[in-house]
N, C-alpha and C positions, 0 to 999 in steps of 0.2 A: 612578200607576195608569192605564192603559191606558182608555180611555172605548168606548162604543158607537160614541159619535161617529167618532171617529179609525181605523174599520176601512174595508176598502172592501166593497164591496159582493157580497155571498154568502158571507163570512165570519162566523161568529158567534164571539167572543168572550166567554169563559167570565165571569159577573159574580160575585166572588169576594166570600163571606161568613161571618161569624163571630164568636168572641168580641173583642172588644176589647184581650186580650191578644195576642193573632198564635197562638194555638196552635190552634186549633181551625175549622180552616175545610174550606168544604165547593164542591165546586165544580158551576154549576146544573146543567152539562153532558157527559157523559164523552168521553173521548180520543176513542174510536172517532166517535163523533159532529164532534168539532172536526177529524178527520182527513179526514173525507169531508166538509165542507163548503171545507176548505182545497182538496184534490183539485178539487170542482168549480169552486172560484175557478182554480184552474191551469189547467183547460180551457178555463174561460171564456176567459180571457185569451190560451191560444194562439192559439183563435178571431179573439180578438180582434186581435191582432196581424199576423194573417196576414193577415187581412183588409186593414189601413192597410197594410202592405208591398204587397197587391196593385193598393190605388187609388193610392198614389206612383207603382207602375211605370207604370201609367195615364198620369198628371201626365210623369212623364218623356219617355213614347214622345210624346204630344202635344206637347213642349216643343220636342223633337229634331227634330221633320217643320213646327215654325211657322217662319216664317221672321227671328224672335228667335233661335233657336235655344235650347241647353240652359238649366236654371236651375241657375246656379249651385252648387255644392254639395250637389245633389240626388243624385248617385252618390253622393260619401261615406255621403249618409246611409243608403241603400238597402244598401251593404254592412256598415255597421256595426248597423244594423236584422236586416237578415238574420242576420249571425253571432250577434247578441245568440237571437235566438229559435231559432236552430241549439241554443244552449248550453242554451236552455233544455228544449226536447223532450230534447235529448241528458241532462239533469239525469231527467226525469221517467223516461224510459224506463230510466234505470239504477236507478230507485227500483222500480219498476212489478218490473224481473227481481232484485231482491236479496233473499235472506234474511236479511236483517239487519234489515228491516223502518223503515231508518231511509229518513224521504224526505225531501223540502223542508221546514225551516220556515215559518214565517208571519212570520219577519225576511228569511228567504231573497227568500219572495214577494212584500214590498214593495219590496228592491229591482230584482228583475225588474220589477215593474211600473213604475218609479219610467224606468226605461230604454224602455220601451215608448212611443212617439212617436202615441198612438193620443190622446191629449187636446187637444194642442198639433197636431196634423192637422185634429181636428174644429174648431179655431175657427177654424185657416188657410186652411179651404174657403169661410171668408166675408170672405177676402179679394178683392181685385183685385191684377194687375198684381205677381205673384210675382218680384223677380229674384233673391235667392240664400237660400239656408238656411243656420243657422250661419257666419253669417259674422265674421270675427276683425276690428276695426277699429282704428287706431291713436289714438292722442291725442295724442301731440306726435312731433316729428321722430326720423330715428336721429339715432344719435352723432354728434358731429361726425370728423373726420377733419383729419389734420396738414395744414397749410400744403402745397400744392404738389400736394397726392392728388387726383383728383376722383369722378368719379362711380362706375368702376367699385370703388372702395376703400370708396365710403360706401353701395353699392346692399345690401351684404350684413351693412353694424353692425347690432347693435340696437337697440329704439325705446326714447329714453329714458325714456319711461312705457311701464308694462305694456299690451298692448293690452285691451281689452275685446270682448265676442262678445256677438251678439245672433241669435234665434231666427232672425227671419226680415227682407227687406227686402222690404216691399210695396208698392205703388200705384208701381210704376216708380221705386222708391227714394228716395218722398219721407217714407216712414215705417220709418222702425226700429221691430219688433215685439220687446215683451222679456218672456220669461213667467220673475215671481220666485218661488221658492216658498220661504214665511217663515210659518209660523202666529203666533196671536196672544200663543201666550205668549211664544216664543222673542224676540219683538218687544216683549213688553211687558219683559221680562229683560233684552234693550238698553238700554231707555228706564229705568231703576232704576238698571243697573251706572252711567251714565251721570250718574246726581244731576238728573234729570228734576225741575224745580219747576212742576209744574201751574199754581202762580198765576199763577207769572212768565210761562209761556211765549208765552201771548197773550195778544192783546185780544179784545174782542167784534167788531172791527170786522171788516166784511163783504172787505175787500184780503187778508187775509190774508197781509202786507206787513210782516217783522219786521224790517225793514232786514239789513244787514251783519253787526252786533253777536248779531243772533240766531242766523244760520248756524253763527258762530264758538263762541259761548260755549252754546250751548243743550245741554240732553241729547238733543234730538230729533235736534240737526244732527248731532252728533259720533256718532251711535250707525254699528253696523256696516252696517247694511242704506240709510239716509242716505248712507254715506259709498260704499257700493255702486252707487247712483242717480245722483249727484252724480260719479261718474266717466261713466259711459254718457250724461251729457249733455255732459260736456265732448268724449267723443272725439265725440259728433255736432256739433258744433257745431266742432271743428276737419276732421271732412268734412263740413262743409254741409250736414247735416241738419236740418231745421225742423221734425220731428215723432215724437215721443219715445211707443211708446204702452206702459205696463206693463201687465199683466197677472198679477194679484195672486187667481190662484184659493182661496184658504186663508184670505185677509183676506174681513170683509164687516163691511161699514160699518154704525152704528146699534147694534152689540153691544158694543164696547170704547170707552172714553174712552180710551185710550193711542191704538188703530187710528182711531179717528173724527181725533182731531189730529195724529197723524203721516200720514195721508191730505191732511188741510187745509196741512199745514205744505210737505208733498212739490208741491201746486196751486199755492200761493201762493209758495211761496220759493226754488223750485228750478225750473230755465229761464230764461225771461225771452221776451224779446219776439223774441228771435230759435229760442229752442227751446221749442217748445208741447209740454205734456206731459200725455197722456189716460190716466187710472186704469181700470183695467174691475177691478173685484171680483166677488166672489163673490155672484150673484144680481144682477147688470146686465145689461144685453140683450146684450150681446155672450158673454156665457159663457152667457145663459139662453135663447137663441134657436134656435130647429135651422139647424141648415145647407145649404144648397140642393140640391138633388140634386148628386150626383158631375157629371156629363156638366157641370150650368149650373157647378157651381164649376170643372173642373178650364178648362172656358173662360174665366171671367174670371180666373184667373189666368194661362196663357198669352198671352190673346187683349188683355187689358188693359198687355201690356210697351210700353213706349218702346223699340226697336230702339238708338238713340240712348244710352241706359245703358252704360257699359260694368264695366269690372271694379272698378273704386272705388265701383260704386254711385254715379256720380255724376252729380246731374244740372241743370239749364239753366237762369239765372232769366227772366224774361221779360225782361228787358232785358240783351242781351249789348254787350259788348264787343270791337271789334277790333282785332285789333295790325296789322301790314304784311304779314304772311303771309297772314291769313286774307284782308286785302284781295286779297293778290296771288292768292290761290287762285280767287277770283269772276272778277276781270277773264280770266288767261292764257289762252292758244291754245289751252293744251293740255289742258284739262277742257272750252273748248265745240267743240272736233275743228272741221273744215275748213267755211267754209262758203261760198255761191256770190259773197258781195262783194270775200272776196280773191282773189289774184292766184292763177292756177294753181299757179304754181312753190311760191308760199306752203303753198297744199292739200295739195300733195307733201309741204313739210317737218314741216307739222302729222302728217299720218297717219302719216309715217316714227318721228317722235319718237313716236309713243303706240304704235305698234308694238315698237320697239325695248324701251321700258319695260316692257311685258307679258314681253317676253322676259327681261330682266335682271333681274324685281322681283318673277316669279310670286307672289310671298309678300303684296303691298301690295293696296291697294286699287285696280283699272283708274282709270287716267287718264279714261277716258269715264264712268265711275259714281262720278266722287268728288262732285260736283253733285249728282247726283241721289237717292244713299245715304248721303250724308255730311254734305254743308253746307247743300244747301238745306235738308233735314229738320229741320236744327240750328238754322237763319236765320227760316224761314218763320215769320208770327205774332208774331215779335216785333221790337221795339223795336230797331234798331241803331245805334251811336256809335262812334266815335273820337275821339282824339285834335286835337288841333291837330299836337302835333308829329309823333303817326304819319301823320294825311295829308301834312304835307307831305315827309317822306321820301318816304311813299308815293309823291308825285308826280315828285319827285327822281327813283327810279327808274324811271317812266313815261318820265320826257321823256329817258332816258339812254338805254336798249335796250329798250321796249318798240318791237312792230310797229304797223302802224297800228288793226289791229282791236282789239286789245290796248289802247290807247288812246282809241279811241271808247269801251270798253265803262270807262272807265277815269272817265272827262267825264261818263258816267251813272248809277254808284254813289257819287258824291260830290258835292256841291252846287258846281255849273259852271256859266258861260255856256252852254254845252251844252242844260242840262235846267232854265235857270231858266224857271220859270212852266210847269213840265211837272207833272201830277199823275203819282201815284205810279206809276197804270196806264198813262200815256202812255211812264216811262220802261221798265216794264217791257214793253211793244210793241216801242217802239225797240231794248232791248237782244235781243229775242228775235232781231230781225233779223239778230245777228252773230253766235249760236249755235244750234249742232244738240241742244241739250238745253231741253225745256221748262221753262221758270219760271214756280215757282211763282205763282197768285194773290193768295196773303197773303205775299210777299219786299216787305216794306216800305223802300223804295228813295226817295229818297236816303238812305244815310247820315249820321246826325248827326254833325256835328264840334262836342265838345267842349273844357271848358281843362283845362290841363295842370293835373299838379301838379307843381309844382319841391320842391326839397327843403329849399328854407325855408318850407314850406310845412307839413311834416311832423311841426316839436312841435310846430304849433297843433292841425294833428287828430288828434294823439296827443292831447292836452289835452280836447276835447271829444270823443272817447269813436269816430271816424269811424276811426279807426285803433288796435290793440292797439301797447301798448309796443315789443313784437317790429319793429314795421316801422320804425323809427329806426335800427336797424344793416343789414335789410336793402336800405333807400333810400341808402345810401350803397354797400350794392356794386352797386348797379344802374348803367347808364350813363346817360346824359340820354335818351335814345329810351326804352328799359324803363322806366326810372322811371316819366316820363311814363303811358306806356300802363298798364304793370299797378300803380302805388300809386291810378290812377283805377277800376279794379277794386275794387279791397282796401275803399278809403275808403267806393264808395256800393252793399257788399254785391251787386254783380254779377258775370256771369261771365264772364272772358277767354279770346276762343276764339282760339288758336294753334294754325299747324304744326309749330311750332319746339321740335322735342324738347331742346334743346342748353337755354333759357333758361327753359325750366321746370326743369329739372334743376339749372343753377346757385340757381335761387330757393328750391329745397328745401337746396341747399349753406348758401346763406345763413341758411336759417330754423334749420338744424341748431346751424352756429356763433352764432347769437342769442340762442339759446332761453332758458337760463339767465340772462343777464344783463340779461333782462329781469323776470326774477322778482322777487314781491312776498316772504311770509315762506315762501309753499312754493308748489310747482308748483300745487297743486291749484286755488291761488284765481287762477291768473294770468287762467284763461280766454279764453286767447291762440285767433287764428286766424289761418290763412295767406289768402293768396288764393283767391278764386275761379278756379282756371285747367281749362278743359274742352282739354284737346289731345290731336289727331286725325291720323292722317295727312291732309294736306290738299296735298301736291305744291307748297306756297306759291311758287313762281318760275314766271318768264318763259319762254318757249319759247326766248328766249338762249342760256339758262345749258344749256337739254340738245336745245338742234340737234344734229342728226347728222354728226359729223365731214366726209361728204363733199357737206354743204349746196351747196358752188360748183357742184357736179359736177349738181346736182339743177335749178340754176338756170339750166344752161347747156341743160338739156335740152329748154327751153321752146321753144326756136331754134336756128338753125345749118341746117336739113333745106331748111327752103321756102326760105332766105335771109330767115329774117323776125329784126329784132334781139329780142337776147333782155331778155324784160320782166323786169328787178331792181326789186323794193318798194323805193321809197326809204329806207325806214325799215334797212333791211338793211344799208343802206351806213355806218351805225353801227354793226352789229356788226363791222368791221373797225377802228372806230377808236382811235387806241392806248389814250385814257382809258378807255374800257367794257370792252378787252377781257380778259376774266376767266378766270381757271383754271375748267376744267368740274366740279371736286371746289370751289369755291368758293360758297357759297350766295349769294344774289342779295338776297333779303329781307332781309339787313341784321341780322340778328337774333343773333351770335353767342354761343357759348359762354360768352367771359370778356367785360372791360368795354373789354378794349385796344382793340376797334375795331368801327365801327358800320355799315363798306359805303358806299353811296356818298356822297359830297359832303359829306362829316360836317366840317361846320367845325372841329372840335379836333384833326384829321388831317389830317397834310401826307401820306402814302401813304397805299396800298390794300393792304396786303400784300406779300408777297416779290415778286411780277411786275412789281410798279408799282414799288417801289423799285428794282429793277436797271435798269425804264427811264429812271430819275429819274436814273442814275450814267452811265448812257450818254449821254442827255442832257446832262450836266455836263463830260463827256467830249469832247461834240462829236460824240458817236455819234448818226446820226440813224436810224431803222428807219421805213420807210413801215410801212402797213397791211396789207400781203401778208405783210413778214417775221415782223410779230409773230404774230401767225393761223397761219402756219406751226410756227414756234415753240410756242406753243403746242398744236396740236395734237401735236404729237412727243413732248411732256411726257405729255397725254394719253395 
């Protein structure tokens, strides 16, 4: 039977009575009466309706003009909003012109309401920091794909857990919002079907800490709504999410013993120290509080985004990690543009390459705005490390084909003779010196160099709990550089920022063919997580790798007029020489796709690729090519 309780509000439901045999009942209210209070609930709620479609488009138009831009999944929802309440006038007004006299029910009208986004709006205006609505998130990898296939084979499998969706992602994506809606009996009928033993299931103690044996064997864990939650934290916890919050309108604590310890059981047993998970119920400040005016909420939530967010919702711990690219992206030419301590001809080739790149790349981020919209935003304020073995690669490539500016700025984001005994704001003076983009005041400079991890190193912190199972098959397709760099990621829960779209992509390859065979007795307890990797376009190379074909022509320009010789940066006179010089389709950062090869100076390689092998034959040959042939050559491949 139907309760008072269970109606919404301007509906009256008939309270039905009579003899005890079921024959004789009488009802308190008549038709015509329940049909006009249903009506006025329909209107109410078009009202209503219309209403939250009008302050979304609000939230939208402000979204579209911040310089965040859109939130995420905010169209979807404005068109599936609209059409839902198109259907429903369209219902009413065919009821209103029919002589049939049949209109809406009051099963009709709960689920029209039930679709109505006007509840889950009002508690969303007391948010901050909106980034997407309805969003769909994964929990473990797609499929894997056959031996020899790569990326574009595995970008379009399926995910081999069902994804899971969550309402909203707020405070700049460090909280997953999730409204459940389960009342108390359908929850108490769980916890029954389930062989729920009240004695057993806890203690008195204040942890609420049932160990392992609890989650598995209990009725509480295994029920549907448990086993509901208990996925929306693994997929947050497999994208780095730390803040889990439900939203349980229909539950209200202090009224059920089943609701009071399935409450206790959901705080205590489910998350952990890495996903914190907040309850709001029915009559907590969060559903019982009013919500700010429109104008103050629809501003903090546009006005409170991280720009830095991108489509994964994913975002930055305070202490990052860098690989070689994102180093190499700080130091190169060609993000701080030309400035008065290098050599003219230098000035020429800087602005030629960042010109030329706007042409060819309209679609990227400007070579002059990737500093100041991209990394330093990313950088500033916190904590930065590396590697041992990525500095000194890093360095590697410095002392091979970097310029001279390129290298001073190179001596100052790393702990050098350079900047020993410089405080942080001394290096940051001196580097400003060698760039046309300002830096930041919190770019906390030098860089720390960190130890590696090797890959005997990887059942031990599989073993104490610093690394998931999963990472034992992926450390072994990594090459000694990745490894290094991102299992020190993985291990101390920080985030590795790369340019290198090619080695985030193999790591997802890897995680894919893993997944399972690191499984305990089912996916669900693996509780496995990938790395932290935030990757950006960050243009990671040297002004080398994308001088302008007719660089000589540029350099001659300097001289020849007055009879004055012409001034060559010495550092140039290595881009001619036979060892550095590189295909311009060759990355420079060292960072490649597979594990064959690692760029420069990689002691486990005798060559560099097809160029450097056919010199290595000529060579053997007796074939000798100065520094003009091969530069020519190359360019004509080009």
């Amino acid at each position: 039977m139907t309760s008072q309780n269970d109606a919404p509000s301007g509906i009256v439901v008939p309270i039905i009575s009579g003899t005890t045999d079921g024959k004789n009942y009488e009802a308190s209210t008549t038709n015509e009466e329940e049909e006009q209070s249903l009506e006025r609930s329909i209107d109410a709620l078009i009202t209503t309706w219309t209403q939250c479609i009008s302050e979304l488009q609000q939230l939208q138009v402000a979204a579209e003009s911040s310089r965040t831009g859109p939130i995420r999944g905010l169209n979807s929802l404005l068109r599936v909003q609209q059409r839902a309440l198109d259907k429903v006038i369209q219902k009413k007004n065919a009821t209103v012109n029919s002589d049939t006299g049949v209109g809406i029910s009051a099963a009709q009208y709960f689920g029209m309401k039930s679709c109505c986004w006007e509840d889950k709006w009002k508690l969303l205006k007391k948010c901050r920091g909106l980034v997407s609505i309805n969003k769909e998130f994964p929990r473990s990898p797609r499929l894997p794909v056959g031996e020899g296939e790569g990326w574009l084979a595995y970008k379009d499998q399926r995910f081999q857990e069902k994804t899971i969706s969550v309402d909203a992602v707020v405070d700049s994506g460090t909280t997953w919002l999730k409204f459940v809606s389960i009342s108390p009996r359908t929850l108490s009928y769980q916890v029954v079907t389930e062989g729920w033993d009240s004695g057993d299931e806890f203690s008195d103690d204040e942890d609420g800490d049932n160990g392992a044996n609890g989650d598995k064997d209990s009725g509480l864990g295994n029920t549907e709504f448990a086993e509901g939650i208990r996925k929306i934290i693994l997929a947050a916890r497999w994208n780095h999410c730390h803040h889990l919050h439900l939203v349980l309108p229909s539950l209200k604590e202090g009224q059920s013993d089943v609701v009071d310890r399935m409450l206790k059981y959901v705080r205590g047993s489910m998350g952990g120290s890495d996903v914190k998970v907040t309850i709001s119920c029915e009559g907590s400040p969060f559903l019982e509080d009013a919500p700010p005016p429109l104008e103050e909420a629809i501003a903090a939530l546009v006005g409170g985004r991280d720009g830095l967010v991108g489509e994964d919702c994913g975002t930055i711990t305070e202490t990052v990690n860098l690989d070689p690219s994102a180093l190499t992206a700080i130091v190169t030419d060609l993000h701080h543009g030309p400035v008065a301590l290098q050599p003219i001809s230098q000035q020429r080739i800087i602005t030629r390459s960042v010109l030329d790149h706007e042409t060819d790349n309209n679609e990227l981020v400007s070579r002059q705005d990737i500093l100041a919209h991209v990394l330093y935003p990313a950088l500033s304020g916190r904590k930065l490390v590396c590697t041992q073995f990525a500095a000194k690669y890093f360095r590697q490539l410095i002392e091979a084909i970097s310029t001279h500016s390129e290298e001073v700025r190179a001596s100052l984001i790393l702990p050098s003779s350079a900047n020993a005994g410089m405080s942080s704001a001394d290096i940051r003076q001196e580097l400003q010196k060698w760039s046309n983009v300002p830096i930041p005041e919190d770019l906390n400079l030098p860089v720390e160099i960190v130890e590696d991890i090797t890959l005997e190193q990887v059942d031990g912190l599989i073993a104490s709990g610093k690394l998931p199972p999963i990472a034992a098959g992926v450390a072994k397709d990594l090459s000694r550089l990745n490894r290094s760099v991102y299992l020190y990621g993985w291990a101390n829960d920080i985030t590795t920022i790369t340019g290198h779209r090619g080695i985030e992509r193999q790591i997802q390859l890897s995680l894919a063919t893993h997944y399972y065979t690191a499984a305990t007795t089912r996916p669900d307890e693996k509780n496995e997580r990938p790395p932290d990797v935030w990757h950006r376009h960050l243009g990671g190379y040297l002004i080398h790798r994308d001088k302008p074909k007719n660089w000589r022509d540029m350099l001659a320009e300097d001289g020849g007029a007055n009879g004055a010789e012409v001034e060559v940066p010495k550092e140039v006179i290595r881009w001619t020489n036979a060892w550095t010089t590189w295909g311009r389709g060759i990355s420079t950062y060292g960072l490649p796709d597979t594990k064959t090869w690692d760029g420069v100076g990689h002691e486990e390689k005798q060559s560099y690729g097809r160029r450097m092998s056919r010199r290595e034959k000529r060579e053997k040959e007796g074939l000798e090519a100065d520094g003009d042939e091969i530069e020519e050559e190359e360019e004509e491949q080009d």
